[in-house]
Structures are given as C-alpha cells and as structure tokens.
C-alpha positions in Angstrom: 0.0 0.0 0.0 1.3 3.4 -1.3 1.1 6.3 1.4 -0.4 9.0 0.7 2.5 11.1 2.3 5.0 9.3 -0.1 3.7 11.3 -3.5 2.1 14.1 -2.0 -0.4 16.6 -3.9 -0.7 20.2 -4.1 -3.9 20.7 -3.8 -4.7 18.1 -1.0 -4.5 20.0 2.4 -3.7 16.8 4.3 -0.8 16.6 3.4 -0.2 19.8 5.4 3.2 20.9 3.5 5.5 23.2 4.5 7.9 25.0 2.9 11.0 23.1 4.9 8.9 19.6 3.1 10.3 20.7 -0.2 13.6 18.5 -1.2 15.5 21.7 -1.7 15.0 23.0 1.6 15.0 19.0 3.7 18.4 18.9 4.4 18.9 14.7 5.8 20.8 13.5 8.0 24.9 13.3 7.5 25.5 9.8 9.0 22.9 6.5 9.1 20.3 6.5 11.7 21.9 2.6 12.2 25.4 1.8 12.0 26.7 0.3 8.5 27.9 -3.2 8.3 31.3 -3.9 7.1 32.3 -4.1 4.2 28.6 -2.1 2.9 28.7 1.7 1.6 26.4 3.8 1.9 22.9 3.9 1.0 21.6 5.5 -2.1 21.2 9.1 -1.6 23.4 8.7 1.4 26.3 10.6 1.9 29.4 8.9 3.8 29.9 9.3 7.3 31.9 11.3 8.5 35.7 11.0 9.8 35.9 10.3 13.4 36.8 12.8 15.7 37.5 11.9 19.1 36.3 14.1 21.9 38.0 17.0 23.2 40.9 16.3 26.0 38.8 16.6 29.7 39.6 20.3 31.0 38.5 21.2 34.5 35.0 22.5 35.5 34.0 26.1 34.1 34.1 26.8 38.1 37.8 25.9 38.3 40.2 28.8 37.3 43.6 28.5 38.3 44.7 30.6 41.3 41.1 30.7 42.4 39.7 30.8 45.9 40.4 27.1 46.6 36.9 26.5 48.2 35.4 26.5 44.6 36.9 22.8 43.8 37.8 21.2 47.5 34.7 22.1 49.4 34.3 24.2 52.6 35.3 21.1 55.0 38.8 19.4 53.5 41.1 19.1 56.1 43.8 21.2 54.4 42.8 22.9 51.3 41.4 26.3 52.7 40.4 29.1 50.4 41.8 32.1 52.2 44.5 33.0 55.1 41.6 32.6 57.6 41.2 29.1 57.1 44.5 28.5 55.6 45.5 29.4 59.6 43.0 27.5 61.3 43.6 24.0 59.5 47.0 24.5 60.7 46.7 25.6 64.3 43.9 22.7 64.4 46.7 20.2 63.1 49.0 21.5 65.6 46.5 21.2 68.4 45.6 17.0 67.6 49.1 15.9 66.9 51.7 18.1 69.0 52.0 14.9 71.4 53.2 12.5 68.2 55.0 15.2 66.3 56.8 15.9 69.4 57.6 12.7 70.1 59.5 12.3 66.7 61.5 15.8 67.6 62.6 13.9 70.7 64.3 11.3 68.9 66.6 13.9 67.8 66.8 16.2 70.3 66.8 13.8 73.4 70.1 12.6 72.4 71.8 16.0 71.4 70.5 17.2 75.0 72.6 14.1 76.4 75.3 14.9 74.2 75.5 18.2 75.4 75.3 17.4 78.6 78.1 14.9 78.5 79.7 17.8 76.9 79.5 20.3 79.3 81.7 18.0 81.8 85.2 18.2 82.2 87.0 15.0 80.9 90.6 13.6 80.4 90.9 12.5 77.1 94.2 11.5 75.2 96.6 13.1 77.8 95.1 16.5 77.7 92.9 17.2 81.2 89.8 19.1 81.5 88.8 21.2 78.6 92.5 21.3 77.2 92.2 18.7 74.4 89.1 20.6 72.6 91.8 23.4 71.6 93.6 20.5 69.5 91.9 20.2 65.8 93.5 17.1 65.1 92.0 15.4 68.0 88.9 17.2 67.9 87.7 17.0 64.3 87.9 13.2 64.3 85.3 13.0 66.6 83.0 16.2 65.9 82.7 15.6 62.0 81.2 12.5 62.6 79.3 13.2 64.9 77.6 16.7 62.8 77.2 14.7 60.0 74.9 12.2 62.0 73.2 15.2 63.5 72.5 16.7 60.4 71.3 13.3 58.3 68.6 12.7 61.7 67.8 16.0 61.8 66.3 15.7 57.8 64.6 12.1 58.8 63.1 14.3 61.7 61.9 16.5 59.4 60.4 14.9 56.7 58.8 12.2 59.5 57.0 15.2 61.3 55.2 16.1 58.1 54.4 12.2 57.9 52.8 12.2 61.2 50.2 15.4 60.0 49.8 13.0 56.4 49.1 9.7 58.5 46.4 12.1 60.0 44.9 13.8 57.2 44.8 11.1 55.1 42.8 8.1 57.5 45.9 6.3 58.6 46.6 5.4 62.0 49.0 7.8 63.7 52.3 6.1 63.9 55.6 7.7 65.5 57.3 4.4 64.0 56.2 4.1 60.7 56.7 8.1 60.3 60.5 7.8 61.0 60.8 4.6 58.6 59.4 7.0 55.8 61.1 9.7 56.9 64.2 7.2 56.9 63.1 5.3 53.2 62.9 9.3 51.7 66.3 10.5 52.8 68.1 9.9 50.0 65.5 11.6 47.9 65.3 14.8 50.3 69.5 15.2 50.4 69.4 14.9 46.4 66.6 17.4 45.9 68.0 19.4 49.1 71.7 20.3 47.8 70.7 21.8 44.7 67.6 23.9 46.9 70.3 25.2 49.1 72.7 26.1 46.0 69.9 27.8 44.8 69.2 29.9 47.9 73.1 30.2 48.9 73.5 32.0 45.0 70.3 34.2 45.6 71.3 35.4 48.6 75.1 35.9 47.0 73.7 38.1 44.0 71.6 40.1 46.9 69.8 38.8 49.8 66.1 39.5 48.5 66.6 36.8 45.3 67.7 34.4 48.1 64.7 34.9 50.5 62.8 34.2 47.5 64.3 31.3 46.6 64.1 30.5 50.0 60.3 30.8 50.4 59.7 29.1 47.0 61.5 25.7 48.5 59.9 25.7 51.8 57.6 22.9 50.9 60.5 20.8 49.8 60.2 18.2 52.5 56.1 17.9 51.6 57.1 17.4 48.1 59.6 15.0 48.7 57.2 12.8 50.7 53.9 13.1 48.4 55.5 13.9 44.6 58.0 12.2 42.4 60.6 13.7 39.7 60.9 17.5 39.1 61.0 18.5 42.8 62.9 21.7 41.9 60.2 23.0 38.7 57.4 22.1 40.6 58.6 24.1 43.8 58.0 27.2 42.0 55.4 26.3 39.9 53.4 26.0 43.2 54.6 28.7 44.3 53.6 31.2 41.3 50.4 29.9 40.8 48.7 32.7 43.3 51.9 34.4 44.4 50.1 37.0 46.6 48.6 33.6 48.7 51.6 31.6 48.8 53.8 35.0 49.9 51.3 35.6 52.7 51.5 32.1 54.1 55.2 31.7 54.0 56.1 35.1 55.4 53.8 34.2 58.5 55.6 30.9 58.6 59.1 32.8 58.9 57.7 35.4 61.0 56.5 32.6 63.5 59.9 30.9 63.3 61.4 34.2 63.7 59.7 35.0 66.8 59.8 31.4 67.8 64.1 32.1 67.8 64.2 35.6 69.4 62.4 34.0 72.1 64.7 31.4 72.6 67.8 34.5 72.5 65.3 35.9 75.1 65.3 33.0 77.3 68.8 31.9 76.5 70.5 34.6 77.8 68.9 33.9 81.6 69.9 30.3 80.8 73.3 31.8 80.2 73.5 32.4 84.0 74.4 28.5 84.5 77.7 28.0 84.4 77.3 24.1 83.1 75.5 25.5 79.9 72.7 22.7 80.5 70.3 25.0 80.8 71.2 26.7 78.0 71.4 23.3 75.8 67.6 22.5 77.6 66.4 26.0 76.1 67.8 25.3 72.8 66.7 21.9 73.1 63.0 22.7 73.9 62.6 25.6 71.7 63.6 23.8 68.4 60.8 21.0 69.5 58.5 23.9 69.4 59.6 25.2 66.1 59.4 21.9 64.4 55.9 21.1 65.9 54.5 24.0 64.4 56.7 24.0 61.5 55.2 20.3 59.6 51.6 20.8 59.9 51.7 24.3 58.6 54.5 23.4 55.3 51.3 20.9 54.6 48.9 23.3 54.3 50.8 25.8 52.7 51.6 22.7 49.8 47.7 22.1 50.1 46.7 25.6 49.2 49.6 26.3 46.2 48.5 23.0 44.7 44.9 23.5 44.9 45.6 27.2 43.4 47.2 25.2 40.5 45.2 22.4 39.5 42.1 20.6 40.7 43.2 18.9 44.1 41.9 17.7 47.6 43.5 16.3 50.5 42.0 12.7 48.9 44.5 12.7 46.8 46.9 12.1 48.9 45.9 8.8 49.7 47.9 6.2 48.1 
C-alpha cells in the first residue's frame, strides 16, 4: 500500500506541506540512523559518514580557574585545602592542636640525644693526655670526633623532618597515627630529600650571594621541599616554584607568617637563653635550645602541609583525597 504522504499533492491539504517539506529545503541526516555493516557503503542518496573525531581532551570544571579561591573545587570542609588566610590558619593551628604529642615525640628522637650529648659535653674530661677542657683546643683530636658526629646530626635532623610532616599525612589522610612508621618514611625518603635538598640550598646560597632579596625568595619558593619529597616524584625543583607562582600573593602571605613565626619562635629562645646563660654548666642553656627547636618543628610540619595544600589546589584541581595512596 502506497502512502499517501510518499507522493504528496498540491492541492490536498492533508498533506499539510510546508515550505522546509520541499527537497531543496529538507536537508537529511549526515550519518545512518543505524550503524553500517562492514564491508557495505552507503545507501543510495546517502552521503558517507563522517571521519571520526574523538572528543576534546577533559579540562577542568568552568568553576575551576587557576589561582582561584580554593573552596570553589575542595569544598568548605577538606582538612587542608582552605580558600583564604583565615582558614589557611585554622587548619594548621587545628593540626597542631591533635598531633603536637606524636609530632613531638619524633623531635625527641633527635633532640633527646643531642640534650645528652650536650650534657656529656659540658663536663670536664681527660681525654688523650690533655685534662679538662684542654684537648678541645687541639683540631686534630677534635675533628675526628666532631665531624662525625655533625654529619649524623645533620642526616637525623632531615629524617626528623620529613617524618614530622608524615605524622600530620598519617592524619589527614585516615591512617593510623604512627611515631614508627613516620620515621621509617622519613628514613626510606632521605636519599631523595638530600638529592633534591643540595641543589635547593645552592639555589638559595646564590640568591642570597647576587643580593639577599633573590635568596629569601628562593628561599620561600622551596619551603615545601620536604612535603614534596614525601607526596610527589621527579621535578622537585620546577614544581617548587610552579606552586609557588600559581597565586603568588597567597603563597607570599603564608610563607612570610611561617618565617615570622619561626622568627619570633628564635628571638624567644635569644630571650630566654640569655637567663639560661646564667648556668655556668650550659645545660640550661642546651635544655632551652633543646625545647625551643621541639616547638619550632611542631609548628613548622603541619603548617609546610597546608601551605603545599593551598599552592597545589591554586594550580590544579586537588583535595586532601588525593593524597591517599
């Protein structure tokens, strides 16, 4: 049966043409409504399908701009993205208020023994022929034993480091806080932190050579070194000051408080140190130093995290969920 449709008239009304009905106005469509078997072309009156195009390359949400307010992509409530000072402030001090017991903890594991050390020190010993104090005047019998023992001070003071930020990443990210496990990562990333950490300190030591403001710059740019050595791989150094430039007025604010703190934090300790001074055993003095460098690195970790949080978050899309691997 022919439809009526198929061969339309002009003059029947039920037809109910149109203008767009005409063939030099219908324009079909540009691909079958059903896919083409192999090895078939197309229809008659069909043209060819296309060339396939794959879709566009995922960018982020039209809400995501980079360097903007970080709230827009991590949400109100993540434990370290924060999208201004206010919060970038509270997240810390909030960090510093839950884990200042496990984070200290790990500073004592350094400190403890360079309180002994200096203790031991401070009393008068006989040692190769020379009595009291006498044989510390003589280089070759003192360097023997103080290089040594710097370089082991130095190489726990980095695991000590990089295992205080641990403790704040256990935290954040739903592990279980662990003073052990911190200082084995802190111990497995050394290597990494000492490769990535001499060129860093070239880098500021030539700054501050050329004039001092290129080296407090450079300075200020690497401060999240030990975060990036524990959560990143490869291109430490780049990605340092990519972070850092992507909202420069933001990341400038947060690490000038961070060396204002630890300023404060060591014209205190002057402060103290010079009533400590009064004890002629230099203990005291040693305790002071001992106790106020705990402090600094307590507040230090948790406050390098969310200062990495916030640049990162300021650069692409990023919450603290990411960070658990």
């Amino acid at each position: 049966m022919n439809d009526p449709h198929d061969n339309p008239s002009p003059e029947d009304p039920s037809t109910n043409k149109t203008p767009s009905d005409e063939p030099s106005a219908y324009n079909g469509p540009q691909i079958p409504r059903h896919p083409v078997p192999p090895g078939y072309g197309p229809l008659p009156g069909q043209q060819p399908p296309p060339a396939y195009n794959p879709p566009p390359a995922y960018n982020p949400p039209p809400a995501w701009t980079k360097g903007a307010r970080a709230a827009y992509h991590a949400g109100p409530y993540d434990p370290l993205v924060s999208g201004d000072y206010s919060g970038w402030w509270q997240r810390g001090i909030a960090l510093v208020r839950t884990l200042w017991k496990p984070m200290a903890l790990v500073q004592l594991t350094l400190n403890g023994p360079l309180l002994v050390l200096g203790g031991l020190a401070a009393v008068p010993v006989t040692f190769n022929g020379l009595s009291d104090d006498g044989w510390i005047d003589d280089p070759a019998v003192v360097l023997p034993v103080a290089i040594p023992i710097v370089l082991i001070a130095v190489l726990a003071s980095l695991v000590v480091q990089l295992a205080t930020v641990e403790i704040a990443l256990q935290h954040v990210t739903g592990r279980p806080v662990s003073v052990g496990a911190a200082l084995l990562t802190g111990l497995r990333r050394l290597l990494a932190f000492i490769g990535w950490g001499i060129p860093a300190g070239l880098l500021i030591a030539l700054g501050a050579i050329a004039c001092l403001l290129p080296g407090l710059y450079v300075a200020a740019a690497m401060i999240t070194l030990p975060v990036l050595v524990l959560v990143e791989r490869g291109g430490i150094i780049g990605r340092a000051f990519n972070l850092f430039h992507a909202d420069f007025g933001a990341s400038a604010g947060r690490v000038a408080t961070i060396f204002a703190v630890q300023f404060a934090l060591g014209g205190a300790e002057g402060v103290v140190g010079i009533v400590a001074g009064l004890d002629p055993t230099g203990v005291t003095s040693i305790a002071v130093s001992v106790l106020f460098a705990i402090a600094s690195g307590v507040f230090l970790a948790p406050f390098l995290l969310t200062t990495y949080a916030d640049q990162r978050a300021r650069l692409e899309p990023f919450t603290t969920a990411q960070l658990v691997s």
